[in-house]
Every structure is written in structure tokens, then in C-alpha cells.
N, CA, C and O atoms as a Maestro MAE file, in Angstrom:
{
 s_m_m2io_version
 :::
 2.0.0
}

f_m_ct {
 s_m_title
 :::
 protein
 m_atom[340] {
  # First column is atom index #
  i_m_mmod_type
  r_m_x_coord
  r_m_y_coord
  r_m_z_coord
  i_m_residue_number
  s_m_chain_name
  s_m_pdb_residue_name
  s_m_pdb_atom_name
  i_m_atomic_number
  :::
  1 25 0.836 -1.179 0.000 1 A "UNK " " N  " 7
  2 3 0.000 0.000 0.000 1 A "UNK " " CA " 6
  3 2 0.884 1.247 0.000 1 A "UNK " " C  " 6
  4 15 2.027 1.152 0.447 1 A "UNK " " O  " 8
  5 25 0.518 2.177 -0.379 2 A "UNK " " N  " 7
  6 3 1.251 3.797 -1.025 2 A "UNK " " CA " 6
  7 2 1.270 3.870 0.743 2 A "UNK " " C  " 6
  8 15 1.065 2.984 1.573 2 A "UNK " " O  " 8
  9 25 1.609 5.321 0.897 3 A "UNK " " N  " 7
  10 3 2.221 6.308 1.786 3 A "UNK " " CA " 6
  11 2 0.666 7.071 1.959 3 A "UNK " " C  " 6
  12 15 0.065 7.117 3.032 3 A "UNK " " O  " 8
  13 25 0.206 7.599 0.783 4 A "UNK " " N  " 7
  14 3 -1.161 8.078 0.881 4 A "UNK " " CA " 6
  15 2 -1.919 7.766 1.297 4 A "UNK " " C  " 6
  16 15 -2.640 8.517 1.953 4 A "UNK " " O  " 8
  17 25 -2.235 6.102 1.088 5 A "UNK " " N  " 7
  18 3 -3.436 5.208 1.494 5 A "UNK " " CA " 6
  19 2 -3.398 5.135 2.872 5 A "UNK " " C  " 6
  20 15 -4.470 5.245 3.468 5 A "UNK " " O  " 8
  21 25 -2.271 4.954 3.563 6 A "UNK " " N  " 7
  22 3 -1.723 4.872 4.811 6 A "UNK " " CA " 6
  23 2 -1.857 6.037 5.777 6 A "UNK " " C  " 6
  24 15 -2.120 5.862 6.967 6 A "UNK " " O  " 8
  25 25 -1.706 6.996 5.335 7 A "UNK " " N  " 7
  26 3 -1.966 8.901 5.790 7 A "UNK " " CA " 6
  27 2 -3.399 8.814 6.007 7 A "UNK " " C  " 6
  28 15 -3.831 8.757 7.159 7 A "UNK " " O  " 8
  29 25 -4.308 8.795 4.828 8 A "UNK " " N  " 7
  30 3 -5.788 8.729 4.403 8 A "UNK " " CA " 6
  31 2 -6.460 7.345 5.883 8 A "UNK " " C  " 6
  32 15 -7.512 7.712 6.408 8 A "UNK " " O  " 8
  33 25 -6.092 6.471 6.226 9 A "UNK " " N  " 7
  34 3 -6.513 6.025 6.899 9 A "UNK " " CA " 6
  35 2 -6.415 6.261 8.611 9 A "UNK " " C  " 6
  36 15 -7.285 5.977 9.434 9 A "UNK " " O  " 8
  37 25 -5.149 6.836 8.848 10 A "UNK " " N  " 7
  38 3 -5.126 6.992 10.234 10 A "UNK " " CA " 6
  39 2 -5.650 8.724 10.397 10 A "UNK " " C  " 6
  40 15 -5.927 9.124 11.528 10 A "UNK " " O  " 8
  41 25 -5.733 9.464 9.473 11 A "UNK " " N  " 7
  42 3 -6.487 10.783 9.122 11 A "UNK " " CA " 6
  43 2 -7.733 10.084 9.518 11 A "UNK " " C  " 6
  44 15 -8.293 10.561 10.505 11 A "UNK " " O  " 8
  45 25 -8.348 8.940 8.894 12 A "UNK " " N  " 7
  46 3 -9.806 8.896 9.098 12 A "UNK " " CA " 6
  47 2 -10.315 8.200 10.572 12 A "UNK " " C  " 6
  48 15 -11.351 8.392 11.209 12 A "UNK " " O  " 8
  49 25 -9.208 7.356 10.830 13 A "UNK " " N  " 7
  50 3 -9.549 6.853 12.157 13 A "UNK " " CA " 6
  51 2 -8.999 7.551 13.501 13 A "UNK " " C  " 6
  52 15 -9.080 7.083 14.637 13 A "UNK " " O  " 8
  53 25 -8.494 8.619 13.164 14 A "UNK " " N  " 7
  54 3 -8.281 9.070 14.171 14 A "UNK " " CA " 6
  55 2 -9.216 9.496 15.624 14 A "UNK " " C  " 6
  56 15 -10.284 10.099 15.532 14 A "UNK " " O  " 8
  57 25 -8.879 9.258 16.369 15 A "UNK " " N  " 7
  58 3 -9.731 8.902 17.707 15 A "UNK " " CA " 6
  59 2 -10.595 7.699 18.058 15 A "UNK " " C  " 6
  60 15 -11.539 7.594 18.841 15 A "UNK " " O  " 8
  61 25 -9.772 6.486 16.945 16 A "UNK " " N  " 7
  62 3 -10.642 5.391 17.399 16 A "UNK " " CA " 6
  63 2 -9.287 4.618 17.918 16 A "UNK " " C  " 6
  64 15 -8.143 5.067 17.990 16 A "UNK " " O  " 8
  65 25 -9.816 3.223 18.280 17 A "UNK " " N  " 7
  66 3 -8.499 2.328 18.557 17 A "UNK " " CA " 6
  67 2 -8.247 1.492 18.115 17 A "UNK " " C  " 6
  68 15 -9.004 0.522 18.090 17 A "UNK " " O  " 8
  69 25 -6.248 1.509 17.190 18 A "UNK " " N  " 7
  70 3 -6.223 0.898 16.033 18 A "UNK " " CA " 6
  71 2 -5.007 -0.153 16.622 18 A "UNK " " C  " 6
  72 15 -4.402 -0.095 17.693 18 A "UNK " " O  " 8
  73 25 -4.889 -1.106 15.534 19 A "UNK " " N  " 7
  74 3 -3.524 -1.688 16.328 19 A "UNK " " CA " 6
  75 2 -2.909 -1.573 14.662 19 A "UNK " " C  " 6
  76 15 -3.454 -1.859 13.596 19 A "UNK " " O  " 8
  77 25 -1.376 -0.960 15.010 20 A "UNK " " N  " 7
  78 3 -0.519 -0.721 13.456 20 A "UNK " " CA " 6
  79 2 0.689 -1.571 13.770 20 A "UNK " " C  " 6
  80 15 1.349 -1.602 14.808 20 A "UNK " " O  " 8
  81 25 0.879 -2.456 12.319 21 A "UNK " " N  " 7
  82 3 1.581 -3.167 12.338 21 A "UNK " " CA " 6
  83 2 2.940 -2.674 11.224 21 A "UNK " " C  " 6
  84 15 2.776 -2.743 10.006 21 A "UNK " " O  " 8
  85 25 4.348 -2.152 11.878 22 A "UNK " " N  " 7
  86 3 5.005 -1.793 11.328 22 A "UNK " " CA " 6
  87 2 5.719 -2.737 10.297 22 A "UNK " " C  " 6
  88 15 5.196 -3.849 10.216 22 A "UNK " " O  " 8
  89 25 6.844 -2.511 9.467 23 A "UNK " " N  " 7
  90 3 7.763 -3.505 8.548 23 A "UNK " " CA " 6
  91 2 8.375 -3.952 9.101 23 A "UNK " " C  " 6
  92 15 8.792 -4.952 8.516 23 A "UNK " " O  " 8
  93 25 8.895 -3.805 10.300 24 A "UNK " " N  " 7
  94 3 10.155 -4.413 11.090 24 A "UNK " " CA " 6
  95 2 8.804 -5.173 11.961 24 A "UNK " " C  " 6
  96 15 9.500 -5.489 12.925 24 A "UNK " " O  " 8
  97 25 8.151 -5.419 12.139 25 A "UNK " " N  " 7
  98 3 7.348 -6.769 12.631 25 A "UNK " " CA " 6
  99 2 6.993 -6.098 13.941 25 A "UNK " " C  " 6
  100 15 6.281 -6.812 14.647 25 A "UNK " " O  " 8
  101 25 7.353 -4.704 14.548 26 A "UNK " " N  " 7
  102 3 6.586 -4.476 16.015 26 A "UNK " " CA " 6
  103 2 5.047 -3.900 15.277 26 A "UNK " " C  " 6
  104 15 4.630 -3.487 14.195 26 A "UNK " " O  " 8
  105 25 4.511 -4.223 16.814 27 A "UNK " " N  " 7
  106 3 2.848 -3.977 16.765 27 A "UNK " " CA " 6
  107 2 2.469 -2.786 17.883 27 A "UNK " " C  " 6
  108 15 2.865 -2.795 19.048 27 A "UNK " " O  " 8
  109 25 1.788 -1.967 17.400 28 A "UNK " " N  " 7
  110 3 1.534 -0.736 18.229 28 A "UNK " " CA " 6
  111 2 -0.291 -1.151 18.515 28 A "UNK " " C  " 6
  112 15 -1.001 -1.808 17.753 28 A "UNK " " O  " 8
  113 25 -0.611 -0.652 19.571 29 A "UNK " " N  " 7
  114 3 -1.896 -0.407 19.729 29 A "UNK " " CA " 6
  115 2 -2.121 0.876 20.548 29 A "UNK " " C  " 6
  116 15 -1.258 1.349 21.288 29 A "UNK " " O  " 8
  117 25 -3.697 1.554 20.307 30 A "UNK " " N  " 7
  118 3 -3.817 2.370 21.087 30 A "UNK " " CA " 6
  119 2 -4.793 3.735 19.860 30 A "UNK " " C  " 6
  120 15 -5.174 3.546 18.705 30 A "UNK " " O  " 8
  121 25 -4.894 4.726 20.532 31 A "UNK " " N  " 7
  122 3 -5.878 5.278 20.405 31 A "UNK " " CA " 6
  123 2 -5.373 6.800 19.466 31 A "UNK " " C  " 6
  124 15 -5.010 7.757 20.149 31 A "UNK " " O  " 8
  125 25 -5.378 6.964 17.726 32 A "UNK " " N  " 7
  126 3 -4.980 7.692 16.795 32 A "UNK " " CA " 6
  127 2 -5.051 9.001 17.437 32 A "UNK " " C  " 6
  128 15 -5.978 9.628 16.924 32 A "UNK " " O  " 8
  129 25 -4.435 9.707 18.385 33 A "UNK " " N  " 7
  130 3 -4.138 11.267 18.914 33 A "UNK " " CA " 6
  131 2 -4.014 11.948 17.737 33 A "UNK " " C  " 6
  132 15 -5.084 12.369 17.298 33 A "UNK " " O  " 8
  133 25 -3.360 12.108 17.304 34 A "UNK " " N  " 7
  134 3 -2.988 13.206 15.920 34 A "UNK " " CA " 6
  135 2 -2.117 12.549 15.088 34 A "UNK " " C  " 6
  136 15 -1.450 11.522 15.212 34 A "UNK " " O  " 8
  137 25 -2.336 13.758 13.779 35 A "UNK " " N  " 7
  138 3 -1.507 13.042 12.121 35 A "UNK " " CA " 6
  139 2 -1.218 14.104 11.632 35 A "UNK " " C  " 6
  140 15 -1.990 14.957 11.195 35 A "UNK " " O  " 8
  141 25 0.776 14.130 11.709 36 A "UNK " " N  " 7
  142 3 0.775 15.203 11.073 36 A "UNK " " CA " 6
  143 2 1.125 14.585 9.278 36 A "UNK " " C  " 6
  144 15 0.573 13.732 8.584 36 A "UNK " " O  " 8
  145 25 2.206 15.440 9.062 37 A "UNK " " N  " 7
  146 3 2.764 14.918 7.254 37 A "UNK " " CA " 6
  147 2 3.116 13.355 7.614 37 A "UNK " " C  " 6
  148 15 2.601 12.396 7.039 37 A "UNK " " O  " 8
  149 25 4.154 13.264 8.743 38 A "UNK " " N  " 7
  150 3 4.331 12.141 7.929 38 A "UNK " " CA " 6
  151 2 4.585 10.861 8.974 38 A "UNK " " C  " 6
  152 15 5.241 9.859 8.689 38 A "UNK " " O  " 8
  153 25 3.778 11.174 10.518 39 A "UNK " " N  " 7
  154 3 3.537 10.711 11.392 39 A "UNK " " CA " 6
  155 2 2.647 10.501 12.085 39 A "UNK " " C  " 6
  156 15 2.091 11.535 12.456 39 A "UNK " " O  " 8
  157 25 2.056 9.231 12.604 40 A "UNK " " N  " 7
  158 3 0.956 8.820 13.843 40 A "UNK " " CA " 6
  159 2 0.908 9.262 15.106 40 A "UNK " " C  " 6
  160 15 2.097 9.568 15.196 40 A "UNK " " O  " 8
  161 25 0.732 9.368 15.512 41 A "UNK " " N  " 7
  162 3 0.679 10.040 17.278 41 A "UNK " " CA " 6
  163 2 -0.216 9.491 17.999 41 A "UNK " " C  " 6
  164 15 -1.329 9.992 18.160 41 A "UNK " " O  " 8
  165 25 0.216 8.241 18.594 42 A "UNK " " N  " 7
  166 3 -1.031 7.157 19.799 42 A "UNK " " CA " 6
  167 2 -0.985 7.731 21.237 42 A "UNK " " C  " 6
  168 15 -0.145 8.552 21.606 42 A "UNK " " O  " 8
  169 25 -2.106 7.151 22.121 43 A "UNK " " N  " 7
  170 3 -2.303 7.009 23.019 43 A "UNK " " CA " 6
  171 2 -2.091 5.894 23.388 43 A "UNK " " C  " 6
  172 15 -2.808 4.999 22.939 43 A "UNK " " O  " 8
  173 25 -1.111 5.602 24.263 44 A "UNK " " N  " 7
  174 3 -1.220 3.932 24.559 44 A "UNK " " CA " 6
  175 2 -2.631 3.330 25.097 44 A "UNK " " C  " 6
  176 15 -3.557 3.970 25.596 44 A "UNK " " O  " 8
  177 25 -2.569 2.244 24.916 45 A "UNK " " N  " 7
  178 3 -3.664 1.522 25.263 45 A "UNK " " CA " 6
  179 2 -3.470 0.433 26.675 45 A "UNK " " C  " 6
  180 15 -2.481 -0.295 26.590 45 A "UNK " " O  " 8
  181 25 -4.170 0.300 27.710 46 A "UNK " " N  " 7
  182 3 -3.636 -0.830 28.414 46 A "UNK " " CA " 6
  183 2 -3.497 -0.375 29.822 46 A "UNK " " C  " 6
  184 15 -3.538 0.834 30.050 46 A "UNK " " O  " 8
  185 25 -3.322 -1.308 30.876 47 A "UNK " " N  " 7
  186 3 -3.013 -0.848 32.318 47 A "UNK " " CA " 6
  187 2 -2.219 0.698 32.631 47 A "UNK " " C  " 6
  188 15 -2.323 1.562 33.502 47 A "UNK " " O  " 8
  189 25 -1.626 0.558 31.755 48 A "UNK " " N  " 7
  190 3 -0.400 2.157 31.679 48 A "UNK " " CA " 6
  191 2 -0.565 3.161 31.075 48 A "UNK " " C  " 6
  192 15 0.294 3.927 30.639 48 A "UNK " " O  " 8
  193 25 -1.563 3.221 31.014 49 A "UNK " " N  " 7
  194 3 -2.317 4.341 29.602 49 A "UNK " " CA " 6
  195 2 -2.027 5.286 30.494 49 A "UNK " " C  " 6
  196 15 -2.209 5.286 31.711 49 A "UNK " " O  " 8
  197 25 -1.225 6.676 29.283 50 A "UNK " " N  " 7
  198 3 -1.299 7.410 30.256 50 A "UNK " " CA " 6
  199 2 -0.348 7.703 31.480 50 A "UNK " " C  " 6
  200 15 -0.371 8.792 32.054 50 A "UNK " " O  " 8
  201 25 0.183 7.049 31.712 51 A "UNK " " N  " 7
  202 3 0.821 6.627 32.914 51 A "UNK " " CA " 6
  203 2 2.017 7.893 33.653 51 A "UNK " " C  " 6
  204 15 3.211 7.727 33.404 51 A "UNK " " O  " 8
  205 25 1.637 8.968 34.437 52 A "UNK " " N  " 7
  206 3 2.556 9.855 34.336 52 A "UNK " " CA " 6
  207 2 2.401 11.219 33.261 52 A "UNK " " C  " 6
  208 15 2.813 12.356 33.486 52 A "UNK " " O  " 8
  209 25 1.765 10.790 32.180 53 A "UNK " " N  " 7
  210 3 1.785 11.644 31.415 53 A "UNK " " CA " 6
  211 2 2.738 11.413 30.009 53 A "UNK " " C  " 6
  212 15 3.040 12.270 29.177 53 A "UNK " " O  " 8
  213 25 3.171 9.723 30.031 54 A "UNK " " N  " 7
  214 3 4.029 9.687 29.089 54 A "UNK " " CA " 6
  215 2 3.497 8.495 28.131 54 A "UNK " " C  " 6
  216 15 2.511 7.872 28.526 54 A "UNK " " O  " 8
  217 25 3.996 8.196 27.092 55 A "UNK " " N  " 7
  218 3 3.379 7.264 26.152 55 A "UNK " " CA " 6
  219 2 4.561 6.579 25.460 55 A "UNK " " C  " 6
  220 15 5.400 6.015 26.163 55 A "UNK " " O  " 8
  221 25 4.672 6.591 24.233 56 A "UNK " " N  " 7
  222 3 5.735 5.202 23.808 56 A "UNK " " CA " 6
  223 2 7.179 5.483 23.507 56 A "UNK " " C  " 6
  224 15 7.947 5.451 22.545 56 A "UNK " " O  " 8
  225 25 7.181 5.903 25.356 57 A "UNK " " N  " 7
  226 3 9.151 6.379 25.000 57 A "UNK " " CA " 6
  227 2 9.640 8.209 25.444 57 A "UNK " " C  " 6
  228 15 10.580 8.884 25.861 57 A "UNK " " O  " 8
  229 25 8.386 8.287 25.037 58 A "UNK " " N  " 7
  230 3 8.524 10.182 24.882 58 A "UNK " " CA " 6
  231 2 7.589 10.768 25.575 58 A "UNK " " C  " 6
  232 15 6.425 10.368 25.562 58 A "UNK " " O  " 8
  233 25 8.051 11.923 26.349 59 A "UNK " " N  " 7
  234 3 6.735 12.537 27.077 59 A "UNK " " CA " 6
  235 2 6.016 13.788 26.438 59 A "UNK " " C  " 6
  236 15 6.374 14.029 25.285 59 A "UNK " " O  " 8
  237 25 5.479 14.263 26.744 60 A "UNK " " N  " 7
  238 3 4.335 15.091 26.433 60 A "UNK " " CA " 6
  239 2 5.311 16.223 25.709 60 A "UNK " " C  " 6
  240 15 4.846 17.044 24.917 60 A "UNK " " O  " 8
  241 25 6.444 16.185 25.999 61 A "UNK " " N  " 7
  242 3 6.915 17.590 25.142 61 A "UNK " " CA " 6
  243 2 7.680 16.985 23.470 61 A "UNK " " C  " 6
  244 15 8.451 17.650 22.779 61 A "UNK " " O  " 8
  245 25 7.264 15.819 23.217 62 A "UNK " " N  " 7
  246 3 7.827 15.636 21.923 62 A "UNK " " CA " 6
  247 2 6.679 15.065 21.262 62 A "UNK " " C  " 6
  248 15 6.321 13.925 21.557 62 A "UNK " " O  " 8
  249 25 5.984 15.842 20.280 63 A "UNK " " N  " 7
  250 3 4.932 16.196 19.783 63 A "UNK " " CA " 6
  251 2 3.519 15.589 19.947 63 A "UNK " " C  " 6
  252 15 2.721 15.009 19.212 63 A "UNK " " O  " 8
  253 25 3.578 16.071 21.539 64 A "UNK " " N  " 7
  254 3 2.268 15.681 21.713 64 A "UNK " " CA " 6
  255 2 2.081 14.435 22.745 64 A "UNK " " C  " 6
  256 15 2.305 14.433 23.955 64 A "UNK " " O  " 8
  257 25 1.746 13.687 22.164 65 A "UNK " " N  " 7
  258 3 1.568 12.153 22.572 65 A "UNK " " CA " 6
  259 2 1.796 11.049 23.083 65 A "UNK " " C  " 6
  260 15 0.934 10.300 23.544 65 A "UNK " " O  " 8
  261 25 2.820 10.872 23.054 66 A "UNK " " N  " 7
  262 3 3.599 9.657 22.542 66 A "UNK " " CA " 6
  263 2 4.386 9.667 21.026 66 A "UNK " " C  " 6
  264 15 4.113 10.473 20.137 66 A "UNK " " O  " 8
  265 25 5.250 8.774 20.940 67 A "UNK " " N  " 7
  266 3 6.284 8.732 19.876 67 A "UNK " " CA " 6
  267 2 5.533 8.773 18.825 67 A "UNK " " C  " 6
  268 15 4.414 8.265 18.744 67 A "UNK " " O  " 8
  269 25 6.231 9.509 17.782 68 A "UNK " " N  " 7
  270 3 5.392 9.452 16.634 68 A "UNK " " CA " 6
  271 2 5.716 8.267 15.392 68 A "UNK " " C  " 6
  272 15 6.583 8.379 14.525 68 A "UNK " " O  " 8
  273 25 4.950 7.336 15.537 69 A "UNK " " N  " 7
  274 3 5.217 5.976 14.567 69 A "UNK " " CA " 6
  275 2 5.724 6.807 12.359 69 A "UNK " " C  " 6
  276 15 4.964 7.562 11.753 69 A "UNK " " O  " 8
  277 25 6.160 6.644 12.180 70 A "UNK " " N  " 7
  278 3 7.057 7.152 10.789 70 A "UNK " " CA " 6
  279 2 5.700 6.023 9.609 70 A "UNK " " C  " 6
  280 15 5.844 4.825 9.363 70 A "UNK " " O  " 8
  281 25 4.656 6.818 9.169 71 A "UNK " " N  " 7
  282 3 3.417 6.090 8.118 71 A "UNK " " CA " 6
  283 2 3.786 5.617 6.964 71 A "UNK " " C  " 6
  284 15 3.022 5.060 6.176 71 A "UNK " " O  " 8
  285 25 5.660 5.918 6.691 72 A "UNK " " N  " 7
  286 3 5.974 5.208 5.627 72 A "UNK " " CA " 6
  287 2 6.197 3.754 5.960 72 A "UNK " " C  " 6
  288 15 6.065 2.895 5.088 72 A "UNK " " O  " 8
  289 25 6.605 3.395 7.466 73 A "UNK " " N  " 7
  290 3 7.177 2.504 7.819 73 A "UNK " " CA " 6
  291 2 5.674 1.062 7.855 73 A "UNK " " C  " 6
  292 15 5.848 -0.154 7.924 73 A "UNK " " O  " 8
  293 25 4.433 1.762 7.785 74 A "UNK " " N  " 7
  294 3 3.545 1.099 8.231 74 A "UNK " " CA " 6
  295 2 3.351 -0.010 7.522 74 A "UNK " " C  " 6
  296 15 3.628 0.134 6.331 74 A "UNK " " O  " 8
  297 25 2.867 -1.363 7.919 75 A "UNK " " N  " 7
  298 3 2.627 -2.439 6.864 75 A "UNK " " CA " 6
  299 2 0.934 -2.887 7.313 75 A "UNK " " C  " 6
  300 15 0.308 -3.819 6.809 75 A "UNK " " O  " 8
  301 25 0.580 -2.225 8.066 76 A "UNK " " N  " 7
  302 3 -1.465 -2.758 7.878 76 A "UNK " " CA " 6
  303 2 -1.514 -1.688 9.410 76 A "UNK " " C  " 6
  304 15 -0.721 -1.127 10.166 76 A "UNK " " O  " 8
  305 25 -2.922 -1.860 9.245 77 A "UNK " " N  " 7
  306 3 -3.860 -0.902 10.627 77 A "UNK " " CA " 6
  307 2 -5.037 -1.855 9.937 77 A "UNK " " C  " 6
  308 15 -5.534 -2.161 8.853 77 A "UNK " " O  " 8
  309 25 -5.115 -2.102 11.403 78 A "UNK " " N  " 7
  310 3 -6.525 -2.554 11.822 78 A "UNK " " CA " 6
  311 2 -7.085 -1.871 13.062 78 A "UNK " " C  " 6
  312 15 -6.512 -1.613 14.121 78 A "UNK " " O  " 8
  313 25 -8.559 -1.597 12.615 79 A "UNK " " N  " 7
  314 3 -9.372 -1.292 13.690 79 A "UNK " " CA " 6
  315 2 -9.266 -2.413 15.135 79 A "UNK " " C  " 6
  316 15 -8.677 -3.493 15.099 79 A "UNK " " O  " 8
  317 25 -9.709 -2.064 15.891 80 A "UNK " " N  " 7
  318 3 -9.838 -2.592 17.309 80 A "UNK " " CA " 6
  319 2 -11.529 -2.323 18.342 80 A "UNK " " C  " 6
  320 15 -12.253 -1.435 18.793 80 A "UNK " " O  " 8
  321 25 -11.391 -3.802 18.241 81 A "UNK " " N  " 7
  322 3 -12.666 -4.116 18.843 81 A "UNK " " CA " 6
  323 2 -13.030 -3.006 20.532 81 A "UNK " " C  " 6
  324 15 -12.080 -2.589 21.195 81 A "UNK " " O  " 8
  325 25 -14.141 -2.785 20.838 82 A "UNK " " N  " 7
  326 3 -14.575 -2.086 22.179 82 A "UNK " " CA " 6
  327 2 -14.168 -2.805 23.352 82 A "UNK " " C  " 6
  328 15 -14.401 -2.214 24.406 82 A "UNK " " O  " 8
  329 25 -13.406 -4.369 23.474 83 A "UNK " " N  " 7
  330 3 -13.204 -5.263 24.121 83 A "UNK " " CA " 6
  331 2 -11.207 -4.785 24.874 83 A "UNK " " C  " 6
  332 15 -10.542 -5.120 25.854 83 A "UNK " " O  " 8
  333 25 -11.013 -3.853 23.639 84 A "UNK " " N  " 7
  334 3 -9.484 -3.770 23.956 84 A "UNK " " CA " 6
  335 2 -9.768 -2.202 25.045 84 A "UNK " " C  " 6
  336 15 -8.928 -1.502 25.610 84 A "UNK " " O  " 8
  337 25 -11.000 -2.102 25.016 85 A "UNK " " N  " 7
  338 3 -10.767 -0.562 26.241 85 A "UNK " " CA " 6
  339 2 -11.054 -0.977 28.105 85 A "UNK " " C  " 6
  340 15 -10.936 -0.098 28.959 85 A "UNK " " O  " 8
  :::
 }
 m_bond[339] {
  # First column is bond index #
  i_m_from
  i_m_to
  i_m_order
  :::
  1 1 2 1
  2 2 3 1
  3 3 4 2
  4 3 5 1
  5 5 6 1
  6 6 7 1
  7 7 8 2
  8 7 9 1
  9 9 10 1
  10 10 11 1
  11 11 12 2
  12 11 13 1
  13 13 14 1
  14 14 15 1
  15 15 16 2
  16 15 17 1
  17 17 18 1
  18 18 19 1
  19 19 20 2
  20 19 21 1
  21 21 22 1
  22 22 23 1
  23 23 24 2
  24 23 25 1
  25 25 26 1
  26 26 27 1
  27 27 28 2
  28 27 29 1
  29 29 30 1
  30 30 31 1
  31 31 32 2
  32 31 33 1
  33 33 34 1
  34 34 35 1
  35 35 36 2
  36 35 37 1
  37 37 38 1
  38 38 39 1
  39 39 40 2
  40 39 41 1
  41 41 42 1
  42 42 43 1
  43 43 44 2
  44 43 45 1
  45 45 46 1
  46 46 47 1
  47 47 48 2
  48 47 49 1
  49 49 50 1
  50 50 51 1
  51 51 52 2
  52 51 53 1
  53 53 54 1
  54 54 55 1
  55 55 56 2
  56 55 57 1
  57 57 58 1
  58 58 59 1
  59 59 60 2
  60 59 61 1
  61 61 62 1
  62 62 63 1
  63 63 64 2
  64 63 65 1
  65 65 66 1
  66 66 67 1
  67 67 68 2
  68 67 69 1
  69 69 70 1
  70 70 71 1
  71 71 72 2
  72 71 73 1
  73 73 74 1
  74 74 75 1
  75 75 76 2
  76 75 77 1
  77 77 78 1
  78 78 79 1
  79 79 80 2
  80 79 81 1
  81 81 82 1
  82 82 83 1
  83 83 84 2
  84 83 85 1
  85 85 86 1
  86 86 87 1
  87 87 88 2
  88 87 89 1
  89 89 90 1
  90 90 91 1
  91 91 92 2
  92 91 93 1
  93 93 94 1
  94 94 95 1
  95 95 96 2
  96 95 97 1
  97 97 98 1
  98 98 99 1
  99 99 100 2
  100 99 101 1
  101 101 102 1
  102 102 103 1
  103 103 104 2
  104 103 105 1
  105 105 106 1
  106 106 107 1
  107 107 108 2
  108 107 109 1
  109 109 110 1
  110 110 111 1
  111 111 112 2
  112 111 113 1
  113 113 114 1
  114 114 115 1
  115 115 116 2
  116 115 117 1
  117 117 118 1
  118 118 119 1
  119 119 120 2
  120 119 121 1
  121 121 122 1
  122 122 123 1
  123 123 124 2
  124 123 125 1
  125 125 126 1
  126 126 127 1
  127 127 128 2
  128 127 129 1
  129 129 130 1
  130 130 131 1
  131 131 132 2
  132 131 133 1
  133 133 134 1
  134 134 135 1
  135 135 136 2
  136 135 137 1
  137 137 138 1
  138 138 139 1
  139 139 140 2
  140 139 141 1
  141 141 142 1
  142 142 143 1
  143 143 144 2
  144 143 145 1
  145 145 146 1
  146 146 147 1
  147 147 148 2
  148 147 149 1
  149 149 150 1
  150 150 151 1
  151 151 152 2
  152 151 153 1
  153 153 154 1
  154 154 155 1
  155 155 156 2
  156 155 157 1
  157 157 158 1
  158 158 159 1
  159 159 160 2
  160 159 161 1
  161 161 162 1
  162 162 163 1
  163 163 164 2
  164 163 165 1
  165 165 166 1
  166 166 167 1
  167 167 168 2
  168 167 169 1
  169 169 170 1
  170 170 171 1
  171 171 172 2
  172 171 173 1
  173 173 174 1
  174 174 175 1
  175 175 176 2
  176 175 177 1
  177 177 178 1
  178 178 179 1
  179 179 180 2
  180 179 181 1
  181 181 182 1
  182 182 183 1
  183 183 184 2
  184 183 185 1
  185 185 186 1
  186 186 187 1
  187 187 188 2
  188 187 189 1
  189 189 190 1
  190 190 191 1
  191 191 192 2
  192 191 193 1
  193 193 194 1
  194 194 195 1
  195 195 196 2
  196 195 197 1
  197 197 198 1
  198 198 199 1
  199 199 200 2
  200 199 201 1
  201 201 202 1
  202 202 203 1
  203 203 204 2
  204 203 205 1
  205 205 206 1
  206 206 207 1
  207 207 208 2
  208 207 209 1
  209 209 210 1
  210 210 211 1
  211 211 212 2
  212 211 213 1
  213 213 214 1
  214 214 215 1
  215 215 216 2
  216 215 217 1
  217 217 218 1
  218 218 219 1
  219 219 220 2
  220 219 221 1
  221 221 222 1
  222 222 223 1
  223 223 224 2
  224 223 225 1
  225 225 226 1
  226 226 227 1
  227 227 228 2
  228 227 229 1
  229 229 230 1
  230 230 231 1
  231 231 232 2
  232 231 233 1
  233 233 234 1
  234 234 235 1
  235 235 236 2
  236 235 237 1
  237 237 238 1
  238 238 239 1
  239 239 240 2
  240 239 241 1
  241 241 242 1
  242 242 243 1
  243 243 244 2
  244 243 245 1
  245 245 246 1
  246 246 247 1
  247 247 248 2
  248 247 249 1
  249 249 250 1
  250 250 251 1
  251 251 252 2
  252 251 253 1
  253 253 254 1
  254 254 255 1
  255 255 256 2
  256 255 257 1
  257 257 258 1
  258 258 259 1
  259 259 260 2
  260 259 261 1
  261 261 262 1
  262 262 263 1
  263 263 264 2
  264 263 265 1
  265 265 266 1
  266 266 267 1
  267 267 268 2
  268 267 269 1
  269 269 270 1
  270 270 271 1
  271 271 272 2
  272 271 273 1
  273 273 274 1
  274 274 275 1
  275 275 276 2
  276 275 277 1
  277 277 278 1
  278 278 279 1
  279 279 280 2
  280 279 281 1
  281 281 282 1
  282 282 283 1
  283 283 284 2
  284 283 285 1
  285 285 286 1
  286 286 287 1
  287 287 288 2
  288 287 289 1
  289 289 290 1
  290 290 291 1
  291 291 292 2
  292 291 293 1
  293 293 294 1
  294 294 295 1
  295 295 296 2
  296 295 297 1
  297 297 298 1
  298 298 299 1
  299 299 300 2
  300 299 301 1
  301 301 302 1
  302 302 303 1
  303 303 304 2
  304 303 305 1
  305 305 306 1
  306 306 307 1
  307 307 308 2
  308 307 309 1
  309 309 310 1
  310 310 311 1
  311 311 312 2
  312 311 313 1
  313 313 314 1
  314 314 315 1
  315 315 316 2
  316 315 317 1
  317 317 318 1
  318 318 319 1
  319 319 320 2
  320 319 321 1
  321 321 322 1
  322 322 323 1
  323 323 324 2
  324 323 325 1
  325 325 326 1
  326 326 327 1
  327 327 328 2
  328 327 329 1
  329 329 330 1
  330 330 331 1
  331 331 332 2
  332 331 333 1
  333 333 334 1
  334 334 335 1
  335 335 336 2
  336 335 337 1
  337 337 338 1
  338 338 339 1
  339 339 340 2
  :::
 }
}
């Protein structure tokens, strides 16, 4: 899938909860915060959500969220069932 198709989808799901599966084989889950050009921005999902104020690695002063996942790197997003909240 393009770079576009990939942008176009976490643009559309944003504020739901997705699990993205990168090329290097890690799996992210959690809840689409923001999209800028050419990055995801989650909320973790899970006992630690949140936790402190920090998310995957990075705290609140590096853009936003949590780490920003790189949408070229992405290899699928799937939605996530109401069962993962």
C-alpha cells in the first residue's frame, strides 16, 4: 500500500483504537491522537495508559503524545474491537 493510502486512513480513524503493524514486525496499539505529514501520534492503550503523562518512549513535550510511529514505515492498521478498552 502507497504512503497516501496509509496517511488517508489513520487521518480517518483518528480517535478510534487501532492496532498498526510496522515492517520491522513491532505492533503498536492504542488510540490515533494526531496526524501530522508524515507521522501517527497514539495514546497507549492498556493498564499504563497514560501513565505519568508519558506514552511510547517520549513525554508530552515531543509532539504531543507519545512517539510518533514514521506512516511510511507502516505495513497494515486494523481497527480494534470495544473489548481492547
Amino acid at each position: 500500500m502507497s504512503f497516501g493510502h496509509y496517511h488517508g486512513l489513520c487521518q480517518r480513524y483518528r480517535g478510534r483504537a487501532v492496532e498498526i503493524r510496522m515492517r520491522d514486525g513491532r505492533i503498536h496499539r492504542g488510540v490515533i491522537h494526531r496526524v501530522d505529514g508524515n507521522r501517527v501520534f497514539l495514546q497507549p492503550l492498556g493498564p499504563r495508559r497514560n501513565f505519568g503523562g508519558f506514552g511510547y518512549g517520549f513525554g508530552w513535550g515531543f509532539g504531543g503524545f507519545g512517539a510518533g510511529l514514521a506512516i511510511g514505515a507502516i505495513a497494515g492498521i486494523a481497527l480494534l474491537g470495544a473489548f481492547w478498552w
